[in-house]
N, C-alpha and C positions, 0 to 999 in steps of 0.2 A: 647481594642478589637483587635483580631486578623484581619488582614488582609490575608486570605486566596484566593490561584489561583488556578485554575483548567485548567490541558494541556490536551488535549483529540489527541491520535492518530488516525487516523481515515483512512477508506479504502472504493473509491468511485469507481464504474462502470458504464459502459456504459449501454446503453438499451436492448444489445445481449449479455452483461455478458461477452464479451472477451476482454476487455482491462483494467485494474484495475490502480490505483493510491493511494496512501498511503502517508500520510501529516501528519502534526503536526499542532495545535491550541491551542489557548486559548479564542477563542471564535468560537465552532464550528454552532451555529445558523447561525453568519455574513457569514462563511468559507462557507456551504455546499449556501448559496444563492449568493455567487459572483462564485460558479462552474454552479448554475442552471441558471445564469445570465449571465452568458459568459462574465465577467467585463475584463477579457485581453480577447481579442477576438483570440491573438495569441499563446495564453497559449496549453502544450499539451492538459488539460484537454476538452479546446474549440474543438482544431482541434479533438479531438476525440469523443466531446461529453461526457465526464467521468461528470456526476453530479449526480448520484444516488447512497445516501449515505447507504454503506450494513452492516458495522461495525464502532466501537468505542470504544475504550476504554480510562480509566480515571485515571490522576498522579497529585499527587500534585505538584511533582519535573521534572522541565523542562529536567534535565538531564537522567533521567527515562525514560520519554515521549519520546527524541530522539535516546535516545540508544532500546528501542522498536522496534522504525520507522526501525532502522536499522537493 
């Protein structure tokens, strides 16, 4: 049986739509509730408030995933 991953790029904003953020994961359920949960309280996305997840997209190849990101 194959062991298959899935990398999701993902691109998160604030409440007023003007500060954006763009990540890479492999697990974006945990990802988008440690930005809605402010887990580093000092992280940009805290100090900005960026937790509202507006796009996604899906790679099987991490290296794909971050040459996207970029």
């Amino acid at each position: 049986m194959l062991n298959e991953r899935y990398y999701f790029v993902y691109i998160n904003t604030n409440k007023t739509h003007n500060v954006f953020y763009t990540g890479v994961t492999n697990n974006l359920l945990k990802r988008n509730y440690q930005h809605k949960t402010q887990e580093n309280e000092l992280s940009f996305t805290a100090k900005y408030k960026v937790n509202k997840l507006v796009y996604c997209e899906t790679f099987s190849d991490i290296r794909d995933a971050i040459a996207r990101e970029k």
